[in-house]
C-alpha positions in Angstrom: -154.4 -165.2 -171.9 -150.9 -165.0 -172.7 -148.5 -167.9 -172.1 -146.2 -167.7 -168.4 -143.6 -168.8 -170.0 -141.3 -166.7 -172.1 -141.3 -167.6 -175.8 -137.3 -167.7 -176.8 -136.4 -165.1 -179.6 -139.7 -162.7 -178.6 -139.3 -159.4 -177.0 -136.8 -160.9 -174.7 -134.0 -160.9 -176.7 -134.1 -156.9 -176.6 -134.1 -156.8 -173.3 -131.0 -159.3 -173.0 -129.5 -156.7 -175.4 -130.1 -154.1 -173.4 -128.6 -155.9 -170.3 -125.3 -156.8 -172.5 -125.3 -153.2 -173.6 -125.1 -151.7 -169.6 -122.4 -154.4 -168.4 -120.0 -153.3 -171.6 -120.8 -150.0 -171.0 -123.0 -149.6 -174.0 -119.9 -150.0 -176.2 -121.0 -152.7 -178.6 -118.6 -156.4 -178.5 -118.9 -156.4 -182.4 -116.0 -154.3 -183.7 -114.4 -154.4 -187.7 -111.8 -156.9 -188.1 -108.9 -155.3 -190.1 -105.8 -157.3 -191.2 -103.3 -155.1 -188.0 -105.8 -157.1 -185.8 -105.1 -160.1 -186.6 -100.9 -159.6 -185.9 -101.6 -157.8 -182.6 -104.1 -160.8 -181.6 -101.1 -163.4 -181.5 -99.3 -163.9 -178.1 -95.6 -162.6 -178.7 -93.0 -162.2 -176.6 -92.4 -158.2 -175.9 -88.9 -158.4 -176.0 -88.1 -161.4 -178.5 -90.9 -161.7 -180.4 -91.2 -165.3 -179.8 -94.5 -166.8 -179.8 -95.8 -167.4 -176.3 -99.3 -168.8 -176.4 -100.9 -169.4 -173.1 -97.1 -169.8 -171.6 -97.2 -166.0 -171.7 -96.4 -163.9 -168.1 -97.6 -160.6 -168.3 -95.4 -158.1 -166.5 -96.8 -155.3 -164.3 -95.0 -152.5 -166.8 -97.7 -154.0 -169.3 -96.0 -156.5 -171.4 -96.3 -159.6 -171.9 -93.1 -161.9 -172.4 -92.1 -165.6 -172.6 -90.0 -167.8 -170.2 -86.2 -166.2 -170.8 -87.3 -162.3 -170.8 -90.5 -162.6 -167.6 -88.0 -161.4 -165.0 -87.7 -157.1 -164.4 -84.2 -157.5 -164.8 -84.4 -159.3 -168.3 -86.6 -157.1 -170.2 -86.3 -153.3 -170.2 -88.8 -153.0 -166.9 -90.1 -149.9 -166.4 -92.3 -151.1 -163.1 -90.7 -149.5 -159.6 -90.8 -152.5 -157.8 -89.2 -151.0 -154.9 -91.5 -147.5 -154.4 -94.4 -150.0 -154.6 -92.9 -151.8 -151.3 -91.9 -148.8 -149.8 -95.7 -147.7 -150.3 -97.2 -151.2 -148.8 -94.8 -151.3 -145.9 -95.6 -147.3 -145.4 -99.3 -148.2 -144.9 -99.4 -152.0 -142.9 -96.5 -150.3 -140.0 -97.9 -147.1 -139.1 -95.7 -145.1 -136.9 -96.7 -145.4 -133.2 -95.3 -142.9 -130.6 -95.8 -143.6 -126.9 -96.6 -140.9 -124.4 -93.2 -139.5 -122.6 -95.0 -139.6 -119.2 -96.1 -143.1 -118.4 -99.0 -142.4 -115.8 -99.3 -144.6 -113.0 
């Protein structure tokens, strides 16, 4: 008979492909290094340009910036802090009206 126990690098590793392949969406993780990669790759503050590293605090406009610029009112912020409050405070208080007759 054939062995129980799956033989590493048989037909498995297609399969694992194939698995890899559905949870990225089919779009392969292997993509062509250019040079621009390689400069958009490094951590850099939006506004400064300073190198950030892991120190780096992404914004909700989409940037990412380093310790002086992270604040809205530091970097040109785009982000409408306040509509987004508005919106939350619109959905947890809903507006409850009581009857005008109280029955008894």
């Amino acid at each position: 008979g054939s062995p129980t126990v799956p033989i590493p690098g048989a037909s498995n590793s297609k399969q694992e492909t194939d698995k890899e392949d559905i949870a990225t969406g089919g779009l392969s993780t292997e993509v062509a290094s250019s040079p621009d990669d390689k400069k958009t790759k490094k951590n850099r503050c939006t506004t400064c340009k300073k190198k950030v590293g892991l120190t780096g605090f992404p914004c909700r406009c989409g940037g990412l910036f380093c310790s002086l610029h992270r604040y809205s009112d530091k970097h040109q912020c785009d982000f409408n802090y306040k509509e987004l409050a508005q919106e939350q405070i619109r959905k947890h208080n809903p507006v409850i009206v009581a009857e005008k007759i109280q029955k008894i």
